[in-house]
ZAMARGU-4260 file (C-alpha; in steps of 0.2 Angstrom, whole numbers, plus 5000, padded with zeros to 4 digits):
<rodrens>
0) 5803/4795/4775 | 5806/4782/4788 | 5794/4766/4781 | 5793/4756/4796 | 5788/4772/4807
5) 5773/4777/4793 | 5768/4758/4796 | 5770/4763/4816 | 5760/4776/4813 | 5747/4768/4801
10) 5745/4752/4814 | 5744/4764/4829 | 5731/4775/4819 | 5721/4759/4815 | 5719/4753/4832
15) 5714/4769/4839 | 5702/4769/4821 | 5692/4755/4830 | 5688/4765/4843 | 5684/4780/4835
20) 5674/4769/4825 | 5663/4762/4840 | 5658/4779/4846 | 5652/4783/4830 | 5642/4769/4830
25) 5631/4776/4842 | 5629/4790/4833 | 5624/4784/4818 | 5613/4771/4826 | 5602/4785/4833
30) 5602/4796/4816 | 5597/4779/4805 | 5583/4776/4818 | 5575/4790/4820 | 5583/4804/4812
35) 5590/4814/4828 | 5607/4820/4828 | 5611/4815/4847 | 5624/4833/4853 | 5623/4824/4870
40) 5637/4812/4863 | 5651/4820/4868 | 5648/4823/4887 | 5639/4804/4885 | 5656/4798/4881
45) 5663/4809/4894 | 5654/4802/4906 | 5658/4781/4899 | 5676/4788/4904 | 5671/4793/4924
50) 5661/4778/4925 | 5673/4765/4920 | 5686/4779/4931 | 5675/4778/4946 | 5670/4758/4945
55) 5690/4758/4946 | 5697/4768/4959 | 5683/4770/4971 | 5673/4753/4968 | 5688/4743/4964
60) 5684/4733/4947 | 5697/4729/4933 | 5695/4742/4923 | 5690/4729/4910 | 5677/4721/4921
65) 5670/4740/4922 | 5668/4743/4903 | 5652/4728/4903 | 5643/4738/4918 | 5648/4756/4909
70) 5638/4749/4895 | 5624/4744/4903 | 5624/4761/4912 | 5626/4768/4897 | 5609/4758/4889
75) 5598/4762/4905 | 5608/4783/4904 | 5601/4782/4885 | 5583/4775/4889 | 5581/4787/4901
80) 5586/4804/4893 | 5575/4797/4878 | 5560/4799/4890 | 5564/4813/4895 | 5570/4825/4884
85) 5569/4817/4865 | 5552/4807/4866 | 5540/4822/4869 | 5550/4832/4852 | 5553/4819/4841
90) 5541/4824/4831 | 5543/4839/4830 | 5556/4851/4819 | 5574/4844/4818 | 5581/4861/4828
95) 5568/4855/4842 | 5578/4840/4846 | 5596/4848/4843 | 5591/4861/4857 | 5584/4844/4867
100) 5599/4835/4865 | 5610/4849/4868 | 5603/4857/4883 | 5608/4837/4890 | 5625/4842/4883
105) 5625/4858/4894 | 5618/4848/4908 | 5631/4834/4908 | 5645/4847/4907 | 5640/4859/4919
110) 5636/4844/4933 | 5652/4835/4929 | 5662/4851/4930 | 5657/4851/4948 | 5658/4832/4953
115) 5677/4830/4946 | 5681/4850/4940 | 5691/4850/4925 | 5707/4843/4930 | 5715/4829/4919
120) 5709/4810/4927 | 5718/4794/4923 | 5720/4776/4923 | 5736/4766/4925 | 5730/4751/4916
125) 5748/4741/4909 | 5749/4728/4899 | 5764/4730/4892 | 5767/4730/4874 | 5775/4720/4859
130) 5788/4726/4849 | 5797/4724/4833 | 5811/4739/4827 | 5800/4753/4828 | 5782/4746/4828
135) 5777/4748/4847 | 5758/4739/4849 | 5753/4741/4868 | 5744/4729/4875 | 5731/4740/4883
140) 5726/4747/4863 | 5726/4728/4858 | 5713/4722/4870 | 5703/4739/4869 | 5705/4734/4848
145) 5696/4718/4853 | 5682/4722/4864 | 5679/4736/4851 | 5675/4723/4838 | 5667/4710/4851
150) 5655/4726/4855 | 5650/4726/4835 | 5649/4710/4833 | 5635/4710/4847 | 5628/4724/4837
155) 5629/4717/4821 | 5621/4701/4828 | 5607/4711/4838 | 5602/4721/4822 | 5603/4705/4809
160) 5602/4691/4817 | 5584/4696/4832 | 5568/4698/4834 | 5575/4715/4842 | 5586/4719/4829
165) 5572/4717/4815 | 5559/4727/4825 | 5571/4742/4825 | 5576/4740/4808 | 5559/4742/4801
170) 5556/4756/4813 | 5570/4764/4805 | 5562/4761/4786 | 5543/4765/4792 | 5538/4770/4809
175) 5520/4772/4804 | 5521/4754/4794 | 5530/4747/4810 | 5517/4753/4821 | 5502/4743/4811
180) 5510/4728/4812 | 5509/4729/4830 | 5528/4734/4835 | 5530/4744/4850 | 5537/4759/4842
185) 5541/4769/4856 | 5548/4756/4866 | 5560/4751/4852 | 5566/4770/4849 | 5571/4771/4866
190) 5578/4754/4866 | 5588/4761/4851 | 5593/4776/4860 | 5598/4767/4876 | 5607/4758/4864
195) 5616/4770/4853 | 5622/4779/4871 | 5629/4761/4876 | 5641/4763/4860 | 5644/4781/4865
200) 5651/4775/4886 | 5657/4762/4882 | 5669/4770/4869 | 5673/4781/4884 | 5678/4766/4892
205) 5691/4761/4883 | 5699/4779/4878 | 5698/4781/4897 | 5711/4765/4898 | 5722/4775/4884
210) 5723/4792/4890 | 5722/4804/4900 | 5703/4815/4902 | 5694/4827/4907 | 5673/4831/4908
215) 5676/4840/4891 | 5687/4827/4882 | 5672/4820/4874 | 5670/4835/4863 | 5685/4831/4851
220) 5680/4814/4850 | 5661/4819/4846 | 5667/4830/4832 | 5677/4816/4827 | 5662/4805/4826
225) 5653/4817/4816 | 5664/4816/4801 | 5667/4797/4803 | 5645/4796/4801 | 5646/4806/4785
230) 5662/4794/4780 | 5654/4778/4782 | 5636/4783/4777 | 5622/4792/4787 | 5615/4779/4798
235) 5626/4764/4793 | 5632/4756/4810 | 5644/4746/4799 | 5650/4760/4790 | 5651/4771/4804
240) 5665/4757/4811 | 5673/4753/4793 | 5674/4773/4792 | 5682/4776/4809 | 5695/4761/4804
245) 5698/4774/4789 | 5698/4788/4799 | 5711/4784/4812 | 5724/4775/4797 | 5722/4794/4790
250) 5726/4802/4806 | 5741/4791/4810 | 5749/4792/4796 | 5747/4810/4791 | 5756/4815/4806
255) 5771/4808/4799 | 5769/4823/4785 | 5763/4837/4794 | 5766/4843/4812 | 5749/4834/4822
260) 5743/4852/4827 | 5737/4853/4807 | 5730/4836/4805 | 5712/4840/4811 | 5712/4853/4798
265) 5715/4839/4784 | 5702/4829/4791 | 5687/4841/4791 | 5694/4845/4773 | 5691/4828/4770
270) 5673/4829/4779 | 5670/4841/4767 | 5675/4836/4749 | 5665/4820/4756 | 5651/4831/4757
275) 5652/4839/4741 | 5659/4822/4730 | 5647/4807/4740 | 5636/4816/4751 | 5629/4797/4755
280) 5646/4794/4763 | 5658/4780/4755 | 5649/4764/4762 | 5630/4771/4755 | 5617/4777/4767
285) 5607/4765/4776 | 5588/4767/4786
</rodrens>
């Protein structure tokens, strides 16, 4: 085994760890909330890809300049489809707003599928890259890396560090309590949502400056974000990005030891003995 390609593989797995990480943010933001496992996140992350895709090409924004906007579309996307298709059922049975969530899934899907077909879409973002023997870092993964962590750094900041951020935290412990002490609960679990979706698009943003996509790539990276949530902890924001920096170092270098076609199966194996060893994730459940 080549050592300086496993640590090539480990760095590049790293970097795209960061993303991963931010997507799943969202996710788990949402679930440590107000306990509704979001299926839209996907298609949502889909559509950060076309926005930053479209801000590009047909508005003629740096792609980097489009990631800030994507988020705020993704905010005012998020606040919305709360209203609209989780408020009215979010009390109601868990399976309620699955089928909510999901029928936005369908929705995103079958609208994008005929806006942009399924047809692969790209970027050429370049800025070059820096290298030493094998170890390639591209410069488009190292700025992506660092508006990843400015992104939750503005989180962590928003949640710890507000008046916002505290609102939401204890409407994540006790709505009812929340609600006594004269906190707008619904305004804040839409805000949350909205919020949660920014992750979700803006993460988009970023893979879309990476790679090539298509109305359907969210779906990998959703299932990705799925076992990165039970990694870092049911809805532990900061877990959720410690676990996707995990989750991405296991991806990269596994695919120095077995062809890349078999690494998803490792990693739902690992989702699972998670599951069954430390079903409160390796960073401990927050609400």
């Amino acid at each position: 085994m080549n050592l300086e390609a496993l640590l090539a593989s480990a760095i590049d797995g790293i970097m795209l760890g960061f993303i991963y990480g931010l997507a799943a943010m969202g996710l788990s933001l949402i679930f440590g909330v107000m306990r509704v496992i979001n299926l839209a996140h996907g298609p949502i992350i889909a559509l950060g890809m076309f926005a930053t895709y479209l801000l590009t090409t047909q508005v003629g924004l740096n792609p980097y300049i489009a990631i800030p906007i994507t988020l705020v579309f993704g905010l005012l996307f998020g606040i919305v489809m709360y209203f609209i298709a989780v408020n009215r059922v979010i009390n109601e049975p868990e399976l309620t707003t699955l089928l909510a969530t999901f029928a936005v899934a369908l929705i995103i899907i079958g609208l994008g599928t005929v806006a942009f077909t399924t047809s692969p879409h790209a970027l050429d973002v370049n800025l070059g890259a820096l290298r030493s023997g094998q170890i390639t870092v591209l410069g488009t993964k190292a700025v992506a890396v660092l508006i990843a962590m400015l992104v939750a750094a503005g989180l962590y900041f928003l949640l710890y560090r507000t008046r916002v951020g505290k609102s939401i935290r204890a409407v994540a412990n006790n709505r009812s309590a929340a609600e006594i002490m004269g906190i707008n609960t619904t305004g804040i679990l839409a805000f949350s949502f909205g919020l949660g979706t920014a992750l979700a698009t803006t993460a988009g943003g970023l893979i879309a400056t990476l790679f090539a996509f298509t109305i359907l790539s969210g779906g990998s990276f959703e299932l990705k974000s799925f076992v990165i949530v039970v990694l870092g902890g049911l809805g532990n924001p900061t877990g959720a990005l410690l676990g996707g920096i995990l989750f991405g170092l296991v991806e990269g270098v596994f695919t120095q030891f077995i062809p890349v076609g078999w690494v998803p199966v490792i990693e739902y194996v690992i989702f699972i003995l998670i599951l069954l060893v430390r079903p409160n994730g390796l960073f401990g459940a927050r609400t």
